[in-house]
C-alpha positions in Angstrom: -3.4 -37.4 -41.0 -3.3 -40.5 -39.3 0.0 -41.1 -37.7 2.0 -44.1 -38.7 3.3 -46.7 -36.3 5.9 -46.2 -33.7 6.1 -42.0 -34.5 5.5 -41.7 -30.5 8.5 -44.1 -29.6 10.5 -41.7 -32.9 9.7 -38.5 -31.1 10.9 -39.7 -27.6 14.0 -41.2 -29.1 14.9 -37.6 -30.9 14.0 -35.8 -27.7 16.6 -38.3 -25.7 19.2 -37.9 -28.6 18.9 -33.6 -28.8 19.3 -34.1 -24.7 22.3 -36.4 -24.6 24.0 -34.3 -27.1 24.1 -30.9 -25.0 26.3 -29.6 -22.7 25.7 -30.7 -19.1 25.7 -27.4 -16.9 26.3 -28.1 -12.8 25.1 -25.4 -10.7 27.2 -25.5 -7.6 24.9 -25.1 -5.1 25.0 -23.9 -2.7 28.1 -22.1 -3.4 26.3 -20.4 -5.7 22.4 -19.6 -5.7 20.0 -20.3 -8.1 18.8 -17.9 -10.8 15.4 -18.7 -10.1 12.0 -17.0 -11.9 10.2 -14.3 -9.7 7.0 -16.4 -10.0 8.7 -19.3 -8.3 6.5 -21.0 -6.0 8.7 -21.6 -2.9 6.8 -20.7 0.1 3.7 -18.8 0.9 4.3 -15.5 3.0 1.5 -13.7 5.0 0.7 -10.2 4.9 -1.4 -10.0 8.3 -2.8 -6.8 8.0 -4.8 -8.1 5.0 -6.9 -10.8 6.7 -10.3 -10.4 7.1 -10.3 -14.2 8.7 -12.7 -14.6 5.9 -12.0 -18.5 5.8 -11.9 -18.6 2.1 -8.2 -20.1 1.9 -8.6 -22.9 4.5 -11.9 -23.7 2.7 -10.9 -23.6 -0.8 -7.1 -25.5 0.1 -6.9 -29.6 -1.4 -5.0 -31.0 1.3 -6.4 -29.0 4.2 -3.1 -27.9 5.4 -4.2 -24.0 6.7 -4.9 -24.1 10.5 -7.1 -20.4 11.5 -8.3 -19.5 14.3 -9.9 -16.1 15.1 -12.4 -14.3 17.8 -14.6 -11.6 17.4 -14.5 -8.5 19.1 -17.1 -5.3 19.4 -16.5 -2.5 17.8 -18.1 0.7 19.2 -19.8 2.9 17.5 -18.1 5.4 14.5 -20.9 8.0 15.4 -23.6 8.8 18.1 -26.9 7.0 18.1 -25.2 4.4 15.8 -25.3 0.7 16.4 -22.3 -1.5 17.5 -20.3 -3.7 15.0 -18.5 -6.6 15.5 -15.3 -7.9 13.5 -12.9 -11.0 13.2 -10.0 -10.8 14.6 -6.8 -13.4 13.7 -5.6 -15.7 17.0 -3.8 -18.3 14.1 -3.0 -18.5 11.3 -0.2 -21.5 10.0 0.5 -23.5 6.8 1.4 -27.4 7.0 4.3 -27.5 4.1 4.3 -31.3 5.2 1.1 -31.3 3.1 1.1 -28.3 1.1 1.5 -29.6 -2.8 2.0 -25.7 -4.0 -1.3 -25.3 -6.2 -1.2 -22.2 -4.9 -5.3 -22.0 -5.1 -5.3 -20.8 -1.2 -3.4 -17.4 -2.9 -5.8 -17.0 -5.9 -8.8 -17.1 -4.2 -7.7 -14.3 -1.3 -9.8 -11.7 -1.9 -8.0 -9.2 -0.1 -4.4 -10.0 -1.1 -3.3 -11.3 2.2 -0.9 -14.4 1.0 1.9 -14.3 -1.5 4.6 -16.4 -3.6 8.2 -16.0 -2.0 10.9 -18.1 -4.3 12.7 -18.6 -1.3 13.4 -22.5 -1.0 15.6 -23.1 2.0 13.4 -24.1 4.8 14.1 -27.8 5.2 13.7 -29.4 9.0 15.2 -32.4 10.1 11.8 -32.9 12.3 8.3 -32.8 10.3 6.5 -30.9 13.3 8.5 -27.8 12.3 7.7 -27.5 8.9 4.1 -26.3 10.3 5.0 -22.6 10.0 3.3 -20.3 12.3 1.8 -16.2 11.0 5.1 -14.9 12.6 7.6 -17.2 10.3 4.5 -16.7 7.4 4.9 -12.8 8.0 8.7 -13.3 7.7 8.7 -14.5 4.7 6.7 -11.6 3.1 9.9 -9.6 3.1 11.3 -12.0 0.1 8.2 -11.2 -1.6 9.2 -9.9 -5.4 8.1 -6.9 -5.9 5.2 -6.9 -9.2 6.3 -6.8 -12.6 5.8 -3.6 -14.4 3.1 -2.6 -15.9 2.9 -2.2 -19.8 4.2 1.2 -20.6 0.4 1.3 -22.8 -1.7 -0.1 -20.0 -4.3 2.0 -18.2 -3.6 3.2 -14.5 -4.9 0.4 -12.4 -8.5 1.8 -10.4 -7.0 2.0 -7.0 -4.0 3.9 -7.9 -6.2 6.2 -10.2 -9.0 7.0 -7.1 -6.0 7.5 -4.9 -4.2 9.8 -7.0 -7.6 11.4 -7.8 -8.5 11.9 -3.5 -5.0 13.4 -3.4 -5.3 15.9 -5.7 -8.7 17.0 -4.7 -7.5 17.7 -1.1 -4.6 19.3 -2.1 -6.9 21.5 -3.9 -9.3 22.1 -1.2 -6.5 23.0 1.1 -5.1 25.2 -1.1 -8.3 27.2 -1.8 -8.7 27.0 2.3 -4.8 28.5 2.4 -5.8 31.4 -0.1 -9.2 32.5 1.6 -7.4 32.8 4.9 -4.6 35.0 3.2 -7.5 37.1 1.7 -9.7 37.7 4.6 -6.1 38.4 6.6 -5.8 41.4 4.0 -8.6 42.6 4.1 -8.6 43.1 7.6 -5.3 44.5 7.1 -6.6 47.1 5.0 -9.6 47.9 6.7 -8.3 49.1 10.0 -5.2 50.8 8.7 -5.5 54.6 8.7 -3.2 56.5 6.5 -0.6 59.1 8.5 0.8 62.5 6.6 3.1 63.8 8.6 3.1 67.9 8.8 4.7 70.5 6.8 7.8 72.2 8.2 7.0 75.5 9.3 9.4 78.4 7.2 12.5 79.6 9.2 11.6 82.8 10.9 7.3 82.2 10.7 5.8 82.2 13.1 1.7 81.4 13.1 -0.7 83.8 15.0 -3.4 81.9 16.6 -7.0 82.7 14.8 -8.9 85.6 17.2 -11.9 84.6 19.3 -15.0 86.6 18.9 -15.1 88.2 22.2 -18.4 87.0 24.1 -21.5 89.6 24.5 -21.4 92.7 26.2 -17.8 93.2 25.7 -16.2 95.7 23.3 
């Protein structure tokens, strides 16, 4: 149906009328906080032990605003005869919120979950230098992190939870077959040097036993 004339300037005119006739809420900030959604985009916190320094988030960011730096370093062998490794490790790692325009790709792309939302807002600087935050105020902000929404109540177990809960179980099954062997073999061995005792009879009041004659030796009578 083609749409007559003047139904977009209609539409914005019932949208400004619905508006004007609501009530006007102030928040009194910041007396009072915010009430604001878990998956606010605030600022971008960084779990360090994550990082691999694999470069995809610097790449992958618009704006260009993530500042790594890294070195490698040899690690020795896990087992004789094997060869040496080498792996990253992080010297830097900052985001420019000067620049940052919060499309939040640099997070999506991590493929080791090393950056996260925090809906904490409050970090304006009266100097544009400082809103370059460093992997120590990044890694501060990672304890405002939300915790995850719950899973649906008919959702599967998610895979990494599952093979956890699956490695746990089969070691506390080995151990406890380990725990029961010992106990066995302890007794058995219990069992097989023990030597059962009877103590004597008591001899009857006035009895008394005669030693058993010797067959005297030859050529006596």
């Amino acid at each position: 149906m083609t749409p007559f004339p003047g139904s977009g300037l209609a539409k914005g005119l019932a949208v400004t009328l619905r508006t004007m006739t609501k009530k006007t809420v102030t928040e009194q900030y910041p007396d009072t906080q915010p009430d604001l959604p878990p998956r606010t985009r605030g600022v971008i916190g960084l779990f360090e032990e994550n990082c691999t320094v694999c470069m995809l988030c610097a790449r992958e960011c618009p704006d260009w605003c993530i500042y790594i730096d890294s070195h490698k370093e040899t690690v020795p062998a896990a087992a004789p005869g094997g060869r040496e490794r080498s792996r990253n490790v992080l010297d830097r790692f900052a985001i420019d919120f000067s620049l940052c325009m919060y499309c939040g790709i640099c997070i999506e792309v991590c493929p080791f979950d090393a950056l996260f939302w925090s809906p904490e807002f409050e970090y304006a600087e009266t100097d544009i230098h400082e809103l370059t935050h460093e992997r120590d105020k990044l890694r501060e902000w990672m304890w405002t992190v939300p915790a995850p929404p719950a899973l649906d109540p008919g959702a599967e177990e998610p895979k990494e939870i599952a093979a956890a809960r699956k490695t746990a179980e089969k070691l506390a099954a080995t151990q406890a077959a380990a725990e029961a062997a010992q106990a066995a073999e302890v007794t058995e061995a219990a069992e097989g040097t023990g030597v059962a005792q009877t103590a004597p009879e008591p001899a009857e009041p006035g009895h008394v036993e005669s030693a058993s004659p010797t067959d005297p030796p030859e050529g006596q009578s």
